[in-house]
VEXDREN-2710 file (C-alpha; in Angstrom, 1 decimal):
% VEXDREN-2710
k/r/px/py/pz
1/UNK/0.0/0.0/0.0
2/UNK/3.2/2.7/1.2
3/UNK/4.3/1.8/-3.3
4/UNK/0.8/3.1/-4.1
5/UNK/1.1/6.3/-2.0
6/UNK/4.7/6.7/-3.1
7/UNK/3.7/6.6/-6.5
8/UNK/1.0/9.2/-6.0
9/UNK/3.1/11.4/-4.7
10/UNK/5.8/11.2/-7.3
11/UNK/2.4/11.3/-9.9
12/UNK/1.8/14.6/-8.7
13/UNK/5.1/16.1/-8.4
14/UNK/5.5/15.6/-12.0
15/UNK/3.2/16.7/-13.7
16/UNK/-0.1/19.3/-13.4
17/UNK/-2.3/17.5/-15.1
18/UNK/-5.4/15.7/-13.5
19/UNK/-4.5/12.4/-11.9
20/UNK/-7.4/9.9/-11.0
21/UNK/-7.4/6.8/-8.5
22/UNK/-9.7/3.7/-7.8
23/UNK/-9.9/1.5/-5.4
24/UNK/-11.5/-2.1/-5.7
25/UNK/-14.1/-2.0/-2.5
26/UNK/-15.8/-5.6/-3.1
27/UNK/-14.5/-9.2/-4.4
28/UNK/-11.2/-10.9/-4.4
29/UNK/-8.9/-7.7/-5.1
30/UNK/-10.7/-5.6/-2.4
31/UNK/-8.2/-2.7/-1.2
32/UNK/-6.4/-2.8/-4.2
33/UNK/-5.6/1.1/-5.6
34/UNK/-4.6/2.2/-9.0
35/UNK/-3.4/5.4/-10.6
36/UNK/-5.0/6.6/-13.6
37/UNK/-3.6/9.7/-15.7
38/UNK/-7.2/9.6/-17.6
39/UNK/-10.5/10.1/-16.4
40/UNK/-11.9/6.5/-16.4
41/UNK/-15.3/6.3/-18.5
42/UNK/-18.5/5.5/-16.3
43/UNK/-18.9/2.5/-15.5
44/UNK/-22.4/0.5/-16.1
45/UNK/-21.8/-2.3/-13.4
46/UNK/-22.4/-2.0/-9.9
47/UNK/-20.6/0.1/-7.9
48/UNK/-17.7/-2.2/-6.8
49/UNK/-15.2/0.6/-7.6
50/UNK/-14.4/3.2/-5.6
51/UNK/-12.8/6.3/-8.3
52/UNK/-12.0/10.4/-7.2
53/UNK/-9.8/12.7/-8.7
54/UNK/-6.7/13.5/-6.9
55/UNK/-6.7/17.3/-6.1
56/UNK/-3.7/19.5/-5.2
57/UNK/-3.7/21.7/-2.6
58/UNK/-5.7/24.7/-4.7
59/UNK/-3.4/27.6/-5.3
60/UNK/-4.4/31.2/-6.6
61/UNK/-2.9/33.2/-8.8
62/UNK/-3.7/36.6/-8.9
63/UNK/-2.6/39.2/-11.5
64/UNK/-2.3/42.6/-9.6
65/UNK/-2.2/43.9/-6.3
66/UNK/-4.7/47.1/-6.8
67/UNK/-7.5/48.2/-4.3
68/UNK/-9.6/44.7/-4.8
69/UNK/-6.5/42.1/-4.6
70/UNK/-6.4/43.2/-1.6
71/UNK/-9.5/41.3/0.4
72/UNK/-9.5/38.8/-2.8
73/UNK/-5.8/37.9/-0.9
74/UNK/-7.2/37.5/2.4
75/UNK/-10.1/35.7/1.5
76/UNK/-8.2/33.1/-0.4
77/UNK/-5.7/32.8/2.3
78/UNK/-8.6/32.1/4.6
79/UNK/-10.3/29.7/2.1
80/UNK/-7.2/27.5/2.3
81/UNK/-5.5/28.6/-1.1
82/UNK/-1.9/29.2/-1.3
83/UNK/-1.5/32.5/-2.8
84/UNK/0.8/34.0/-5.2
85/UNK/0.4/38.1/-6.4
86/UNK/1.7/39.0/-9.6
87/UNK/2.7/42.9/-9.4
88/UNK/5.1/45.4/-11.7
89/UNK/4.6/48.0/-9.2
90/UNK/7.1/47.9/-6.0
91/UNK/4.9/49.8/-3.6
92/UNK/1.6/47.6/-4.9
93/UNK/3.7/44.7/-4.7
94/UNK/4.7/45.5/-0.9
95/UNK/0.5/46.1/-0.2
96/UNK/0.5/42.4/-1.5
97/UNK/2.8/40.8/1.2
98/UNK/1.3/43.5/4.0
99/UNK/-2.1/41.3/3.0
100/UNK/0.1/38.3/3.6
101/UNK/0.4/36.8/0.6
102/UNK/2.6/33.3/0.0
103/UNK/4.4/34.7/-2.9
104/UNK/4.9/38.1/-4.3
105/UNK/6.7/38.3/-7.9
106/UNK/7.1/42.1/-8.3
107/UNK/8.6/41.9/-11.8
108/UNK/6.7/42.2/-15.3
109/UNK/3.4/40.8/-15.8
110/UNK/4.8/37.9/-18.1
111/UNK/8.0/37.4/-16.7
112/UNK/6.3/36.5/-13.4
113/UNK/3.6/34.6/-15.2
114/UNK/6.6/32.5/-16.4
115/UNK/7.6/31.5/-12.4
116/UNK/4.2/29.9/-11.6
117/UNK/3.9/26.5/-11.5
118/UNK/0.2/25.8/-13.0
119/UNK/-1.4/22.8/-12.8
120/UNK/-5.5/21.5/-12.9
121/UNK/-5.9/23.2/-9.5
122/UNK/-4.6/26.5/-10.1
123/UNK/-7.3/29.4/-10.2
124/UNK/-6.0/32.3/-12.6
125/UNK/-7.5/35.9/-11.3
126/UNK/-6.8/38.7/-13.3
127/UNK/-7.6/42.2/-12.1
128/UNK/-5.0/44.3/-13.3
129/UNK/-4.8/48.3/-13.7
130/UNK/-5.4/48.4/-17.7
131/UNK/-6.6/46.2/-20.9
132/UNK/-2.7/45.9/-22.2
133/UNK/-1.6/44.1/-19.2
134/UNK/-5.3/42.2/-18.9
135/UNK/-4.6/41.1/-22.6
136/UNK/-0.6/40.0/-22.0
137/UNK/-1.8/38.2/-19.1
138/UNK/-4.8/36.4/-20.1
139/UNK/-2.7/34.8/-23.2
140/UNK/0.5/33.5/-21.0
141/UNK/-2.5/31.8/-18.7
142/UNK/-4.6/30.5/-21.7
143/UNK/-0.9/28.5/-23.0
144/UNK/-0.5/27.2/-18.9
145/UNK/-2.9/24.4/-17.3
146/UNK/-5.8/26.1/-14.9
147/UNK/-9.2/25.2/-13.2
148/UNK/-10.4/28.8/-13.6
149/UNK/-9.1/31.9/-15.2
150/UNK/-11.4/35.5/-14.4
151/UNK/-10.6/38.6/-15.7
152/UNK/-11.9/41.8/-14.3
153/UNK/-13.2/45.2/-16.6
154/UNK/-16.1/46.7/-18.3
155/UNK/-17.4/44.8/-20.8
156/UNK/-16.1/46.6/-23.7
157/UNK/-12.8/46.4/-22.0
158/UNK/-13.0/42.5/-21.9
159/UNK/-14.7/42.1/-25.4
160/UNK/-11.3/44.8/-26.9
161/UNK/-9.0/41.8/-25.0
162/UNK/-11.0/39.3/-26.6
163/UNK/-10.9/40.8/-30.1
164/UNK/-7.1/41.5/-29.5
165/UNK/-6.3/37.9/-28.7
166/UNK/-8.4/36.3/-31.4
167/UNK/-6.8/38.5/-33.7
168/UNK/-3.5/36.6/-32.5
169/UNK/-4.9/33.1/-33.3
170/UNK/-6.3/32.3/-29.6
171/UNK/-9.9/30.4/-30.2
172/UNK/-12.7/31.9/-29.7
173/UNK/-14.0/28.9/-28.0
174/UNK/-11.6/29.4/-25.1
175/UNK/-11.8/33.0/-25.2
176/UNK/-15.5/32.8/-24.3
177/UNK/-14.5/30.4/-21.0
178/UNK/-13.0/32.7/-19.0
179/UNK/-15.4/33.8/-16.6
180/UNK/-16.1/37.5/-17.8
181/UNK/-17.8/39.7/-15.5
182/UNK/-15.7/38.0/-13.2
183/UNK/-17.8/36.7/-10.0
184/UNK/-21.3/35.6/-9.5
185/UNK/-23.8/38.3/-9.8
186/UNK/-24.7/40.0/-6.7
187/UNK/-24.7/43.7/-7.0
188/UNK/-21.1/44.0/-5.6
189/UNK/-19.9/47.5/-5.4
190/UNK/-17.0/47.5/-3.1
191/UNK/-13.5/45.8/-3.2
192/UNK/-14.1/43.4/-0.7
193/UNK/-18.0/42.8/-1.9
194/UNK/-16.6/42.1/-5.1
195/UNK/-13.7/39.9/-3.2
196/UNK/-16.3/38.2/-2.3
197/UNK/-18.4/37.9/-5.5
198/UNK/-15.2/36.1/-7.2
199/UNK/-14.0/33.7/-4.7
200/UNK/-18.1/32.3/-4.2
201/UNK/-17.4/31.7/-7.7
202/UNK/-14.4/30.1/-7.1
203/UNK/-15.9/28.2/-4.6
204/UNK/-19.1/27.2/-6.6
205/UNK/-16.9/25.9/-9.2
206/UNK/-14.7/24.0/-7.1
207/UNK/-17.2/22.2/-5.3
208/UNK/-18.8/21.4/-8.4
209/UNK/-16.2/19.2/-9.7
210/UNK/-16.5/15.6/-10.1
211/UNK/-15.9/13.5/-7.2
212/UNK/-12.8/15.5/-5.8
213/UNK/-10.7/14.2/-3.3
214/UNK/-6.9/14.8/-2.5
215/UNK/-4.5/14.5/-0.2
216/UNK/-3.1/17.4/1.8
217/UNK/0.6/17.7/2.2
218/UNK/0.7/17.1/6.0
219/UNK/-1.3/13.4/5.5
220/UNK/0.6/12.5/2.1
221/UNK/4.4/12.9/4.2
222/UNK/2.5/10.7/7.2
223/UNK/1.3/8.2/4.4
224/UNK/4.6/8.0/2.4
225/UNK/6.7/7.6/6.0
226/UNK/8.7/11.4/5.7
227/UNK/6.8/12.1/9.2
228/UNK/10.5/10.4/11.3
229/UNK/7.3/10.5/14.1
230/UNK/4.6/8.6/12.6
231/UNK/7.1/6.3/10.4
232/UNK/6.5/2.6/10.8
233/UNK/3.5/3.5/13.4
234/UNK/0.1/1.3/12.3
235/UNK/-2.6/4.2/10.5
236/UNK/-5.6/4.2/9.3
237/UNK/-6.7/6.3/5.9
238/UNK/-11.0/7.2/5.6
239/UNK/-12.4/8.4/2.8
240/UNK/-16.0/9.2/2.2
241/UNK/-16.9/7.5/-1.0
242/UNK/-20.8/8.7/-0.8
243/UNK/-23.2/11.3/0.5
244/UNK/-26.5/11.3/0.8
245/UNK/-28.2/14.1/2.5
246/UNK/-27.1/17.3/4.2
247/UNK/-23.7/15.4/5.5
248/UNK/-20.7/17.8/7.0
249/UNK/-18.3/16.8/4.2
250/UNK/-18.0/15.5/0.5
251/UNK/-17.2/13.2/-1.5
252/UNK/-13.1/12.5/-1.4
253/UNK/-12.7/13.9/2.4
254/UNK/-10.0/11.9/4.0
255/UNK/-8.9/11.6/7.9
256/UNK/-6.2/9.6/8.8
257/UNK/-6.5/8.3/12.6
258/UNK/-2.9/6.8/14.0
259/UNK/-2.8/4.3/16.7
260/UNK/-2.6/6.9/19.6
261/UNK/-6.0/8.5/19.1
262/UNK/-4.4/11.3/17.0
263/UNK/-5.6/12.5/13.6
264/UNK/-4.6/14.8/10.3
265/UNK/-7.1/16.3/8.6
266/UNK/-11.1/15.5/9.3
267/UNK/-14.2/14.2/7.3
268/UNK/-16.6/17.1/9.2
269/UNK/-16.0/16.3/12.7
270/UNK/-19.0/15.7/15.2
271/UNK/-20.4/11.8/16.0
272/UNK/-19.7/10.8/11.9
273/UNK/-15.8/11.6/13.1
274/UNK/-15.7/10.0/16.6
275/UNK/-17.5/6.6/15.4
276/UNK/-14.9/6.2/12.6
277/UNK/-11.5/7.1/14.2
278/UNK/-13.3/4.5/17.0
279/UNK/-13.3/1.8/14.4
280/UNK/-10.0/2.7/12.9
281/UNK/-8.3/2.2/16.5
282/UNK/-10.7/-1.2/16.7
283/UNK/-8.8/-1.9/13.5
284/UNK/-5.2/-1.0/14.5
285/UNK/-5.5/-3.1/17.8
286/UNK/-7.1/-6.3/16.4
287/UNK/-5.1/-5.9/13.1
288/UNK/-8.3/-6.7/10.9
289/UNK/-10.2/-5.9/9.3
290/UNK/-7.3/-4.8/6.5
291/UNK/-9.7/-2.7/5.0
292/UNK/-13.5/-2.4/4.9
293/UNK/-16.6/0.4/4.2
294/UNK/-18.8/1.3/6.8
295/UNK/-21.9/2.9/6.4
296/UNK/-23.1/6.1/9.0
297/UNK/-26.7/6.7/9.0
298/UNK/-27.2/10.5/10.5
299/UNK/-30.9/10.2/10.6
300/UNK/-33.2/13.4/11.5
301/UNK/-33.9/12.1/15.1
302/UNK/-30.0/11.1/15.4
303/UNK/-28.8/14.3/14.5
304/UNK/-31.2/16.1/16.9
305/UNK/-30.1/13.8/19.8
306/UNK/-26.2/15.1/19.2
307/UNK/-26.9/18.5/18.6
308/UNK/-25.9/18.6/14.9
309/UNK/-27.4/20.8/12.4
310/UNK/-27.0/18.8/9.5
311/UNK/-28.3/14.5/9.0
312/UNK/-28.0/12.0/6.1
313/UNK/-26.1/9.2/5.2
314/UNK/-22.3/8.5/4.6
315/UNK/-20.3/5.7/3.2
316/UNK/-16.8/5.9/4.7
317/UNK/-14.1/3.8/3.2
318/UNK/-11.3/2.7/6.1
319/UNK/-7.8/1.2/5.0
320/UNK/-5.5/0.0/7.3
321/UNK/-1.5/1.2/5.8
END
């Protein structure tokens, strides 16, 4: 099991683009994973295979540190995203890394572009000052991989970068994806309103994608052994490999419980959490099952009884590694 996590890790180191895994759940070959560098087709038999996308951690790129970067910075910082701010302008650039940004490239629009590692988890934003940086920006990110690119301006602004770009052989197909008006629509008017209008965007979109897991960095290192303290210590990965209902978490949400009690990451915490990390520790002590999908039923009375606001159903998939 450590070769398939290895192997994953190495997957995603090399390359950007999407990366898919799927684990047998029934039958002889139960617990066996696979890595798949093409989305599998649907399959028409039961559902005896367990397949999610592996995510990176998402990172956002944003192209220019004016007035609205500013709460768009601190919002993705507080969404999770690892940030990077793209700025020509020293002082702008230094408004940037007062909003705490993970990476600050204050050199020309294109030459920064250039430094950013893109990948199918990258979310592109653009909002700089003027239409001739908005243009030399948007065709570097239309040549890189991305999950979202935005642009920010009037609409004759966007529609001159549009016509500038198809002009240079860009599609028009691809032209017409990038979210123009950036945001959802909901009468923002200030910078951090409109913050907000782009990353529930953001957000809507990333939620939306199919069956989404991943693996943060802190639980990859503890499930490829680079954690010296959890190395050769007994562990046990959870996934949720269904939803039905108002459940805490989706689809892909991973814990992994280690034989002291301790956990990285959560699936949504509450009684879901504390009845699996109890059967993971049942698991470590008795050494079996190796692997095995419970089911948590969070009916309407349940959830009452604990206090929680949400209830449904959950399929949780535990593997001993």
């Amino acid at each position: 099991m450590e070769n398939f996590y290895t192997e994953l890790q190495k997957a995603m180191e090399m390359s950007g683009e999407d990366i898919w895994a799927e684990t047998v759940l029934t039958g002889k070959h139960k617990g066996e994973k696979h890595i798949l560098h093409t989305e599998p087709a649907e399959r028409t038999r039961d559902h005896n295979v367990f397949c999610e996308r592996i995510s990176r951690p998402p990172s956002l790129v944003i192209c220019g540190a004016g007035h609205v970067s500013i709460p768009i910075i601190r919002m993705g910082k507080m969404l999770g995203f690892s940030v990077s701010v793209l700025e020509d302008r020293p002082k702008f650039a230094d408004h940037a890394r007062q909003a705490e940004a993970d990476n600050v490239i204050c050199e020309a629009f294109d030459t920064g572009l250039a430094q950013i590692q893109d990948s199918s988890d990258t979310w592109f934003v653009i909002v700089t000052r003027g239409h001739r940086y908005d243009a030399l920006c948007l065709e570097t990110i239309l040549g890189k991989q991305y999950a979202y690119v935005g642009m920010m301006g009037s609409r004759r602004r966007v529609a001159l970068v549009k016509e500038q770009l198809e002009e240079k052989g860009l599609s028009r197909e691809i032209l017409d994806a990038v979210h123009t008006p950036i945001g959802l629509k909901i009468g923002a008017e200030t910078p951090e309103e409109i913050a907000v209008s782009i990353m529930a965007e953001i957000i809507q979109i990333k939620n939306s994608r199919k069956k989404s897991g991943g693996y943060s960095p802190e639980l990859l290192q503890a499930l490829v052994g680079d954690n010296a303290c959890l190395s050769g210590k007994k562990k046990v990965l959870a996934t949720i490999i269904s939803r039905k209902g108002s459940a805490p978490r989706g689809v892909g949400t991973k814990i992994l419980v280690m034989e002291d009690g301790a956990s990285i990451d959560t699936i949504g915490g509450g009684c879901v959490e504390s009845e699996i990390i109890q059967k993971a520790l049942l698991m470590m002590r008795v050494g079996e099952p190796k692997f095995q999908v419970c089911r948590v039923d969070m009916t309407v009375d349940a959830a009452e009884e604990e206090g929680m606001v949400c209830g449904g159903v959950v399929e949780v998939m535990l593997e001993l590694v």
